[in-house]
N, C-alpha and C positions, 0 to 999 in steps of 0.2 A: 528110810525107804518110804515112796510116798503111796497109799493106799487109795482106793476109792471112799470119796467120801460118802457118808452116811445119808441115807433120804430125808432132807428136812422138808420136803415140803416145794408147791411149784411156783412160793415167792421170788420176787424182785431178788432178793437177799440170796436167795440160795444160788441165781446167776450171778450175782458179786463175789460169790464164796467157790466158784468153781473158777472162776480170772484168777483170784489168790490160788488156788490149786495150781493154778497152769504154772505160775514161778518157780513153785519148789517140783514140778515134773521136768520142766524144763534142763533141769540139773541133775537129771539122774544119768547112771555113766552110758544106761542104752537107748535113751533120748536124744542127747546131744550132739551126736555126731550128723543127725538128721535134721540138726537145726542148723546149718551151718548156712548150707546153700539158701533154702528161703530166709535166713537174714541178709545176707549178703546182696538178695535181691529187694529185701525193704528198704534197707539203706541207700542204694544209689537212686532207687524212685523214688524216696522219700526226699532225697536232698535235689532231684530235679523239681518234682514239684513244690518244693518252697521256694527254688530260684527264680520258675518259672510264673509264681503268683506273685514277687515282689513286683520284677520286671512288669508284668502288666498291670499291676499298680499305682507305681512309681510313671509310667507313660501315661494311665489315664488320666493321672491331677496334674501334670502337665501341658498337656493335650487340651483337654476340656474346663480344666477349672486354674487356671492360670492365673485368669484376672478376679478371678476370687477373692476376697479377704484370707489370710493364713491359717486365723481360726476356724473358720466356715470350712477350707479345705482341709484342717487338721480331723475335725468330726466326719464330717463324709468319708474321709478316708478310712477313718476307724468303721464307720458302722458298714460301709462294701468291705474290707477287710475282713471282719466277724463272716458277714454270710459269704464271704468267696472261701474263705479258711474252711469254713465246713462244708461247702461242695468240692473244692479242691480235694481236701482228708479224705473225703466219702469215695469220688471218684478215684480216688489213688488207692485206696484200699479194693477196690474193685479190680483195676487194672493189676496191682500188683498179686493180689491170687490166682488173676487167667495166669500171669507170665508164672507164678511159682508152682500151679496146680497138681502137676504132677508130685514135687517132691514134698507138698501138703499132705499127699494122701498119704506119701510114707510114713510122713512125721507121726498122722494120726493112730496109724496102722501101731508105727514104734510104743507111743502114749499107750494104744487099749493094749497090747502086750505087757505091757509097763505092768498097768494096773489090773489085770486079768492072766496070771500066770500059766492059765488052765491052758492058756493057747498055745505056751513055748516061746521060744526065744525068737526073735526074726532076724532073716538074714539079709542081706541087702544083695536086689540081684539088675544089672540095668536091661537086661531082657524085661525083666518083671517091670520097671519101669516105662518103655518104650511099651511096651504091650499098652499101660494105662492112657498113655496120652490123648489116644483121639475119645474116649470116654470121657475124661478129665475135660479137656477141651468141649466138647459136644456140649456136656453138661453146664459148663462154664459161658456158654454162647446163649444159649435157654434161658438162664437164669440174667444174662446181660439185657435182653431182650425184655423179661419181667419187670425189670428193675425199671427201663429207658419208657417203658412205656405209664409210671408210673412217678417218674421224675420230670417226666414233662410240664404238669398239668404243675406240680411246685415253684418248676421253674418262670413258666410264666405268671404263676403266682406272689413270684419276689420279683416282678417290676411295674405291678400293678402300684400305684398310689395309696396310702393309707393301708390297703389291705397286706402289702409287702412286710407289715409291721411285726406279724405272726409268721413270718417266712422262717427265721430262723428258728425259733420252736418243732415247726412240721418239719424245716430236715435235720431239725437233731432228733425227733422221734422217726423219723422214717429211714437213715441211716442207723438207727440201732438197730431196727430191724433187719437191714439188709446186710447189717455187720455177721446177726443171727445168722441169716442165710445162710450167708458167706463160710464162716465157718463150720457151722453145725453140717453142713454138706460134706464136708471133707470126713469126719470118721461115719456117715451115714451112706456115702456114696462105698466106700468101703465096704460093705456090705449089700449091696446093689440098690436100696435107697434113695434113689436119685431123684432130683428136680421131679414134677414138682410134690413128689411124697415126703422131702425134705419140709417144706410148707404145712405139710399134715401135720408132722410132730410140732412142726413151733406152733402151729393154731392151738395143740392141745397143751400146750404149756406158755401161754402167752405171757404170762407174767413175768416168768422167769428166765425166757428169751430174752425181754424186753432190758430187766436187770441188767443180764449179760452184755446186749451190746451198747447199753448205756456206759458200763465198766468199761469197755473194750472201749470205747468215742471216747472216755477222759484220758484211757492209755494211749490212745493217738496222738493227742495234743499234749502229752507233758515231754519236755524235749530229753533227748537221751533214751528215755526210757518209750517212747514211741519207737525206738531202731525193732525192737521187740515184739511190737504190735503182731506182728503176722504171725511167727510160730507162736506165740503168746495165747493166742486165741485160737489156733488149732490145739495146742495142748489144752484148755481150757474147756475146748466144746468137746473135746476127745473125753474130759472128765466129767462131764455134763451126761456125753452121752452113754457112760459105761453105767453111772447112777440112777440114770431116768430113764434111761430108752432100753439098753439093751439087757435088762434083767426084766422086762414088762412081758 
């Protein structure tokens, strides 16, 4: 049975050690059945968006770099690849949280029951569901909004000349963070903590936000096991936040 982990502290490491959590919660018998649906919705976005970044790809070295040398277009292709692969990921994990939000919150709900018995067992109710949505939703638009007004200024900062170079750095640090968001929203909004009081608790734990959706960015990209990424990291912030937040 899996337990709340122990307070180590508001390192990197201890948001690494709550992604490992998320696994073995993931499999317990009154989790599971709340993982079903938001996989089921990672997968099919997940395999759109990798079709749909070959495809554009694959058209743009054709298109523009034709008469290129093979090698010249072999390396460009890779290094647009890297930084499209990580705005792709980022934006897919975005969008796939509004589409799954609702059954996120259950998951987390299920998780902090999981690991907090004192609450009792839950039952799964679709009135209770439908009830959440335009909250879920509302919240989900807020936080889109946050996000867009702060990937802008990245974005045109990976087409800038020479300076583009540090591009992929800044959104692999700024997608962890919005991974934080992302998830840590779900058993926080549960609780009425919503946008952007969500942002208070990651300021007060920045390190170990950061950890976490560092962990959560390499579970995106390892293949197979990125299908998992979204309940993955709702059970994980769900244990994050049973450890650090809600016993404070």
């Amino acid at each position: 049975m899996a337990t709340v982990l122990t307070d180590s502290g508001n390192g990197a490491l201890a948001g690494f050690r709550h992604v490992l959590h998320g696994f073995a919660l993931l499999r317990e018998p009154g989790v599971r059945i709340y993982v079903i649906l938001p996989l089921l919705i990672n997968i099919v976005l997940f395999v759109a968006a990798l079709a749909g970044l070959g495809s554009a790809l694959d058209y743009a070295v054709e298109r523009y770099l034709a008469s290129w040398p093979e090698w010249l277009q072999s390396i460009i292709w890779f290094l647009f690849a890297a930084l499209a692969a990580i705005v792709v990921f980022f934006t897919f994990s975005i969008v796939a949280n509004i589409v799954a939000s609702p059954f996120n919150g259950l998951l987390a709900e299920a998780v902090e029951r999981h690991l907090r018995p004192e609450l009792g067992a839950m039952h799964f109710s679709w009135k209770a569901l439908l009830s959440d949505v335009a909250r879920t939703l509302v919240a989900e638009l807020r936080k889109l909004l946050y996000i867009a007004l702060r990937a802008l200024p990245l974005l045109l900062l990976s087409l800038v000349p020479v300076l583009n170079a540090a591009a992929p750095a800044l959104w692999l640090l700024f997608g962890a963070w919005m991974l934080g968001l992302e998830y840590l929203d779900c058993p926080l909004g549960n609780h009425g903590k919503v946008f952007p009081r969500v942002l208070e608790e990651m300021r007060a734990r920045r390190r170990m936000t950061l950890g976490f959706g560092f962990t959560m960015t390499l579970v995106t990209v390892i293949p197979v096991v990125n299908f998992l990424a979204m309940p993955l990291g709702v059970a994980a912030a769900t244990s994050l936040y049973c450890t650090h937040i809600a016993r404070d």
